[in-house]
N, C-alpha and C positions, 0 to 999 in steps of 0.2 A: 178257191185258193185259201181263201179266209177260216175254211172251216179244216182244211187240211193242217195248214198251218197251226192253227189253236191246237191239236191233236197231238202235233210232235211238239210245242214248246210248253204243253201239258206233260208228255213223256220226258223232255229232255232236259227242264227246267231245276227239278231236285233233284239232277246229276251232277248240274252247273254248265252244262252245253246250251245253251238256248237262245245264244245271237242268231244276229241276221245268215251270219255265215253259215254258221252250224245250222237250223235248220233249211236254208234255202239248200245245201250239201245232201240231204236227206233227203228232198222233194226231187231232185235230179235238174233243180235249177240255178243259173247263177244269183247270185245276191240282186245284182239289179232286178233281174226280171222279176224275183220276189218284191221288189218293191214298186216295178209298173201295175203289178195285179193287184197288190195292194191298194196299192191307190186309186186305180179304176173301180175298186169297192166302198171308197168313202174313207178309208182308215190309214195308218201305219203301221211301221213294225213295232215300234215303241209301245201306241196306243194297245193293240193286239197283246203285246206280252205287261203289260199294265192290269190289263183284264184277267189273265190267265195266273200272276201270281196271284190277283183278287182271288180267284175262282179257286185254286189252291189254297190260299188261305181260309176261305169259310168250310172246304170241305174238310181239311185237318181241324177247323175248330168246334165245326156242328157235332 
């Protein structure tokens, strides 16, 4: 889920889509469930797209 997830709020983030809603809507699951699987992996959604604007930012800066 984790790794799905990183994928669409990598796509969906410099469109400005990239809540919880929006992508759990794109995985074909509700918000919650996005955030039981989340959690069963160690992490959150916050944490997850914290990581992902990082990860976007060094690729536009490298």
């Amino acid at each position: 889920m984790k790794r799905r997830s990183t994928r669409l709020r990598f796509s969906l983030l410099p469109r400005g889509f990239a809540g919880v809603d929006d992508v759990a809507k794109k995985l074909g699951i509700s918000k919650r469930t996005l955030q039981r699987n989340l959690k069963a992996e160690a992490t959150n959604f916050q944490q997850q797209l914290n990581e992902t604007r990082e990860m976007l930012a060094k690729k536009l800066f490298t």
